[in-house]
C-alpha positions as CSV (number, residue, x, y, z in Angstrom):
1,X,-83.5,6.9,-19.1
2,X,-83.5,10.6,-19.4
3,X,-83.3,12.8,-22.8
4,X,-79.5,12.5,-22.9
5,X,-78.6,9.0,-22.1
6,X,-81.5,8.0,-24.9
7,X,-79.7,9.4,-27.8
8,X,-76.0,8.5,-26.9
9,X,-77.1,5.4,-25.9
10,X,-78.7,4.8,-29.2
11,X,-75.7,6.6,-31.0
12,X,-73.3,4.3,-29.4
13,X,-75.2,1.7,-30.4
14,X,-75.3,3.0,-34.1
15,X,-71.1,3.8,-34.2
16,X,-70.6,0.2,-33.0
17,X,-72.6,-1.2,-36.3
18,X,-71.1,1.5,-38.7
19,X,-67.8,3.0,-39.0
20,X,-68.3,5.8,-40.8
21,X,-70.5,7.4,-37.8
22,X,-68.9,9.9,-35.6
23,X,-70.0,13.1,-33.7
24,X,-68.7,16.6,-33.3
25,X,-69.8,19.1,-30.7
26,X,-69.5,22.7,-29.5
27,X,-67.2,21.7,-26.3
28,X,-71.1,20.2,-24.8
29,X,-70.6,17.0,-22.5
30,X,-72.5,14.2,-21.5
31,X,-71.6,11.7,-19.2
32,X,-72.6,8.7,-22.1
33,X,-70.7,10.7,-24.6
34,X,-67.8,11.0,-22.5
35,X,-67.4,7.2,-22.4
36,X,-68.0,6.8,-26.4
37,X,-64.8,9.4,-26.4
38,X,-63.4,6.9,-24.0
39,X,-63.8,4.0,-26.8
40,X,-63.5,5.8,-30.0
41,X,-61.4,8.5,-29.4
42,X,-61.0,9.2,-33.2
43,X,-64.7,9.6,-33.9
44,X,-65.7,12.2,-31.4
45,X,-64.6,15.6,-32.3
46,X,-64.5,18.9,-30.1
47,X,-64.4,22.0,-32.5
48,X,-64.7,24.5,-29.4
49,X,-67.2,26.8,-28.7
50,X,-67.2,28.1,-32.5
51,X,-70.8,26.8,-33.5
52,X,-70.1,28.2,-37.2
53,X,-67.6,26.2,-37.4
54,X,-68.6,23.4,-36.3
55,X,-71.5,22.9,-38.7
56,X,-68.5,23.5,-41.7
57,X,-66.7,20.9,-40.3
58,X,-69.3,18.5,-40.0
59,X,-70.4,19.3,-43.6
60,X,-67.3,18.2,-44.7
61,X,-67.0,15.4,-42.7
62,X,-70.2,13.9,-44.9
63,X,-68.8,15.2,-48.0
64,X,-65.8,13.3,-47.1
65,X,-68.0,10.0,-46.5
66,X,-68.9,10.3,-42.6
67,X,-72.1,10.7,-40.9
68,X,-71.9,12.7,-38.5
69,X,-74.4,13.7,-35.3
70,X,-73.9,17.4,-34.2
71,X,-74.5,17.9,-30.5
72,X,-74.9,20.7,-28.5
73,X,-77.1,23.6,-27.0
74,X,-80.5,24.2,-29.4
75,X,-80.4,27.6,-29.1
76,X,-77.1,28.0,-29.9
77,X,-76.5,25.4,-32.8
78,X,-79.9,26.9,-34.8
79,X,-79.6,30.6,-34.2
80,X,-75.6,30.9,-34.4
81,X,-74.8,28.6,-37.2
82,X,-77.9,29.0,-39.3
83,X,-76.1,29.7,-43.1
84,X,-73.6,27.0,-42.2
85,X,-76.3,24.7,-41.6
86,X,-78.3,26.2,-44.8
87,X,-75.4,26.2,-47.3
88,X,-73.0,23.5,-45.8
89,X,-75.5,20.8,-45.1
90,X,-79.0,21.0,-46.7
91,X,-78.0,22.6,-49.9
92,X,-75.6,19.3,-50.5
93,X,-78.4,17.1,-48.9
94,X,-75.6,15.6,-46.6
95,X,-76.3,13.2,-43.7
96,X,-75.7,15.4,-41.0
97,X,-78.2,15.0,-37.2
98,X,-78.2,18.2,-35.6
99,X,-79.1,17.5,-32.0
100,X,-80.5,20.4,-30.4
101,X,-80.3,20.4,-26.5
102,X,-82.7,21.8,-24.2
103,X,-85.6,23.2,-26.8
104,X,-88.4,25.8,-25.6
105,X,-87.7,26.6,-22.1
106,X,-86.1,23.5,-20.9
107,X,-82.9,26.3,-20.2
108,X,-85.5,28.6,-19.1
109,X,-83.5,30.5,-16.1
110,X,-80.8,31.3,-18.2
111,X,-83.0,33.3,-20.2
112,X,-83.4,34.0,-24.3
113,X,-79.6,33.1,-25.5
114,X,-80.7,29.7,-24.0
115,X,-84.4,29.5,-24.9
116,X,-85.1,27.7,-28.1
117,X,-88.5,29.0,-28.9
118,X,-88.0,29.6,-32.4
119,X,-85.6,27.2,-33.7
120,X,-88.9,24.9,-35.5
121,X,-89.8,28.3,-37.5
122,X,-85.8,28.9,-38.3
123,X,-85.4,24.6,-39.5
124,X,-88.7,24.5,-40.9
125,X,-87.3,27.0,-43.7
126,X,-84.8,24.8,-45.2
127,X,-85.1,22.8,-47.8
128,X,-83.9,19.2,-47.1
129,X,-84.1,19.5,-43.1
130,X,-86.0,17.1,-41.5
131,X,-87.5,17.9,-37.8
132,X,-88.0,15.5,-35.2
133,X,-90.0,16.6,-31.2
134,X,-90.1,13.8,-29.5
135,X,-91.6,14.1,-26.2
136,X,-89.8,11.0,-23.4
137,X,-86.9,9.3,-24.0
138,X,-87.8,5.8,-26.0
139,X,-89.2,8.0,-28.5
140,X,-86.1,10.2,-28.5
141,X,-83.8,7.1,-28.9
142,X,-86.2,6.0,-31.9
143,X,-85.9,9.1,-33.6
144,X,-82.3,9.4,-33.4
145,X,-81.9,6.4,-35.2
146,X,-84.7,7.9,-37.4
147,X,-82.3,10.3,-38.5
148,X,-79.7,8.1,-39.1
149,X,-81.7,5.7,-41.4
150,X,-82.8,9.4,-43.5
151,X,-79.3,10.2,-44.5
152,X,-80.3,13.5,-45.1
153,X,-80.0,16.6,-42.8
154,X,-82.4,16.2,-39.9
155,X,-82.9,18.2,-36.5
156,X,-83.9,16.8,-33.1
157,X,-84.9,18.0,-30.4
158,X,-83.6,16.8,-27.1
159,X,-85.1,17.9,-24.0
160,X,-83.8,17.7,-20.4
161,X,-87.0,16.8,-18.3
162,X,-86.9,13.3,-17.0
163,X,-89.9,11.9,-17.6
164,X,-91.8,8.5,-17.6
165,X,-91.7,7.4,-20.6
166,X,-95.3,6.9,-22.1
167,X,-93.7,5.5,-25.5
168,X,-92.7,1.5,-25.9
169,X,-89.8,0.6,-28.2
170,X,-92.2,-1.4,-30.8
171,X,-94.2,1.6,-31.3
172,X,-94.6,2.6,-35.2
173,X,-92.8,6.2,-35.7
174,X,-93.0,6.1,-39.2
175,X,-95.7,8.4,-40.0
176,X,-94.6,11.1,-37.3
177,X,-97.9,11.2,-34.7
178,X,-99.3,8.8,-32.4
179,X,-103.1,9.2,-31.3
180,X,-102.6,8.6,-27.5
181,X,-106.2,9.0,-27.1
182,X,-109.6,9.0,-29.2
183,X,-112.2,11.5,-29.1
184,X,-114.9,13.3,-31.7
185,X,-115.5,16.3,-30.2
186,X,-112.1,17.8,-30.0
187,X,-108.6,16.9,-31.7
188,X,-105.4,17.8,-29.9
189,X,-102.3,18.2,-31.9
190,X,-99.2,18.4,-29.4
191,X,-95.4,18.1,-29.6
192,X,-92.5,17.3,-27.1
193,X,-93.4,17.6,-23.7
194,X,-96.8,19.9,-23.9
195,X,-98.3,16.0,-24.5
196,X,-98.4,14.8,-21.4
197,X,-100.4,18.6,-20.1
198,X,-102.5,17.8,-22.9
199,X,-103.1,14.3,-21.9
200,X,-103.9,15.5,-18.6
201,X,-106.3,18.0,-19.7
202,X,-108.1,15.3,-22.3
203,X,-108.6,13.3,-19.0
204,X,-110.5,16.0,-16.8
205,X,-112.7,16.5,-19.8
206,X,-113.1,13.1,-20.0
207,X,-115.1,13.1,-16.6
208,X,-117.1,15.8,-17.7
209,X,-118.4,13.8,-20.9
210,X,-116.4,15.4,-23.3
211,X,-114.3,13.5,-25.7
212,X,-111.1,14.6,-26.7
213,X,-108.8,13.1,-29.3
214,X,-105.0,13.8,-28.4
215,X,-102.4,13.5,-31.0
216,X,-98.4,13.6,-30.1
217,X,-97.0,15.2,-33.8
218,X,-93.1,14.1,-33.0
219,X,-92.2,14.6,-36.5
220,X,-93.0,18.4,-37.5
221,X,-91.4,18.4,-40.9
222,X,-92.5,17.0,-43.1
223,X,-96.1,16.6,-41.8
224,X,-97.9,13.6,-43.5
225,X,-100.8,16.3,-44.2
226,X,-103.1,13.4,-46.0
227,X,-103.4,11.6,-42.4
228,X,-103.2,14.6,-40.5
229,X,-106.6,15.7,-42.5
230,X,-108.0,12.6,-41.6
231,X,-107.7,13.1,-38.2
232,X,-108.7,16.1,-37.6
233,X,-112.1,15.6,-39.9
234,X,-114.0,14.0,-37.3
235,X,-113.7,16.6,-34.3
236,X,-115.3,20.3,-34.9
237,X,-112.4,21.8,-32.8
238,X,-108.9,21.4,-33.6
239,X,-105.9,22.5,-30.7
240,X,-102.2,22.9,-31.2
241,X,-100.3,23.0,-28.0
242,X,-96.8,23.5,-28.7
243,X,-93.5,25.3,-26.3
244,X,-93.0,27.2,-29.3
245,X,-93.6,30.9,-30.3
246,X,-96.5,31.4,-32.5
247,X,-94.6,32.0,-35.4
248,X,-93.3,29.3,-37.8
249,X,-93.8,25.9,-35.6
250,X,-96.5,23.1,-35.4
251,X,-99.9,25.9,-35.4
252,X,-98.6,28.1,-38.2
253,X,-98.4,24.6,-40.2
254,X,-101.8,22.9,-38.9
255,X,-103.0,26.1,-39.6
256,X,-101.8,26.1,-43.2
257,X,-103.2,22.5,-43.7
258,X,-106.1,23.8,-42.7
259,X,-106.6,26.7,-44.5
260,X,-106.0,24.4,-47.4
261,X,-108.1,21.3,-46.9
262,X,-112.3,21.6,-47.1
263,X,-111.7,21.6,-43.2
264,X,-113.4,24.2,-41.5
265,X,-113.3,23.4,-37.7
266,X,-112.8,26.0,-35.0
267,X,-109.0,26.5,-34.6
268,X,-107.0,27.5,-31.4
269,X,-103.2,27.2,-30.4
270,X,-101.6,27.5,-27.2
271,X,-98.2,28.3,-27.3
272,X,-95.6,30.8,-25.9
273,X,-96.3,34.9,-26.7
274,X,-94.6,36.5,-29.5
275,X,-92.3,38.1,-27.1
276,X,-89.0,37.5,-25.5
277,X,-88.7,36.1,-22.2
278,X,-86.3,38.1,-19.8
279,X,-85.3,37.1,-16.6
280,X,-85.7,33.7,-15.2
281,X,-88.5,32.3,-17.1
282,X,-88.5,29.2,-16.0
283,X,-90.4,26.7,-17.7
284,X,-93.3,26.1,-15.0
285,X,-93.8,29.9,-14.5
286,X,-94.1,30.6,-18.5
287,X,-96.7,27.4,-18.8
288,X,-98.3,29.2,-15.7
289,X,-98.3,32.6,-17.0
290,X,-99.2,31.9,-20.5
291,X,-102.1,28.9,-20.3
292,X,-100.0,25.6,-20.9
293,X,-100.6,23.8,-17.7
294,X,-103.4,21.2,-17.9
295,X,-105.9,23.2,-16.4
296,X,-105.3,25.8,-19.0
297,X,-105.6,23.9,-21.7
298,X,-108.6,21.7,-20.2
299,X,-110.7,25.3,-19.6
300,X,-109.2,26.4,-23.7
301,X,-110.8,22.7,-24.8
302,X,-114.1,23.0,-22.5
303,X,-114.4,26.6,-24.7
304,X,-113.9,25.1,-28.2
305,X,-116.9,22.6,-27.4
């Protein structure tokens, strides 16, 4: 099950048990969503390619009673629509589910009106938004209903990769991490699909006698900083790997719960340049060119040691 068919599947599944679920888009289809339409023609709603718009409509589709999942392109639901979303959803608190296609460089040949490097900086600033990064697609379907159970404004990001999944469906995604692995001398803190490089990486050091904690954050606001502290106090070394820039997302918040606690480890992020990315900047070359492949971030670990 890819990215996609995890959170219509689960959505689906959701509109069947409540009534009052529907979902609007931006003229973005799916091949799952197309056959929900097929069911419940009422309840899936085409505004067009007017993203503004859409977020005012959905607004008042929960003012009106509804909840309502948003679906389309991240880049272009967060950076087009962002007072909509600001003054139409989270300043009424309304249970809207933004679901943000294709985040970080998952579009990354169609260059930066389709790469969503900045959108957890942009969602992290509103009040009321709730942000989910899951990184395969059981997680993905978990945190879609996630959203659902908030009633509240949330934001998800959906990727396109297909992955194995590495997630089962009894796993506990209430606190919004997972330690994959356990280590002491360094702790990894990665979101969406930068886990499984960081994985990888955690495992060559493993041969080499180092031990590496890894940590998949799939919830990035709000962090559950109490039990973040706690496991990040017994490492010296604390990583952030994240398909982000270096503005705004998962490091600029580690490194504020940091800066905060009695913490003092030795603090390193690897994410995208503050730059944009022209061209096609595909998402293998960027992880190449900027030191987010496994072997990047296994020599950046072997350093904080």
């Amino acid at each position: 099950m890819d990215f996609r068919d995890a959170v219509f599947d689960t959505i689906r599944s959701i509109m069947r048990e409540d009534a009052d679920v529907v979902v609007a888009t931006n003229d973005m289809g799916a091949m799952i969503l197309d056959e929900i339409r097929a069911e419940m023609p009422e309840r899936v709603i085409n505004v067009g390619i007017a993203e503004q718009n859409l977020m005012a409509v959905s607004g008042g589709l929960a003012l009106a009673g509804k909840k309502v999942y948003v679906f389309g392109i991240s880049a272009h639901l967060v950076g087009r629509s962002l007072e909509h979303i600001k003054l139409d959803i989270c300043v009424g608190n309304l249970p809207v589910v933004i679901l943000g296609v294709g985040p970080g460089l998952a579009y990354g040949a169609d260059g930066p009106t389709h790469h969503g490097t900045e959108d957890v900086a942009i969602m992290r600033a509103l009040p009321n938004m709730t942000i989910f990064n899951p990184c395969d697609g059981i997680s993905t379907a978990a945190l879609v209903r996630a959203a659902y159970d908030l009633g509240s404004p949330a934001y998800v990001r959906v990727d396109k990769e297909n992955i194995q999944p590495i997630y089962s469906p009894t796993d506990d995604f209430d606190c919004g991490f997972k330690i994959w692995q356990e280590g002491t001398d360094v702790t990894v803190l990665s979101t969406g699909v930068l886990t499984f490089q960081a994985l990888a990486a955690a495992e060559t050091l493993a041969s080499e006698g180092v031990s590496v904690r890894v940590v998949d954050v799939f919830r990035l606001k709000p962090l559950d900083e109490g039990k973040l502290i706690d496991v990040m106090k017994e490492s010296g070394a604390v990583l952030v790997c994240e398909e982000h820039t270096p503005n705004g997302g998962l490091a600029s918040a580690i490194g504020n719960i940091i800066a905060q606690s009695r913490l003092n480890p030795k603090f390193r992020a690897a994410t995208l340049p503050d730059v944009y990315l022209l061209g096609s900047a595909s998402r293998a070359w960027a992880h190449d060119k900027f030191g987010l492949t496994s072997g990047d971030l296994a020599k950046l670990l072997r350093s904080l040691v």
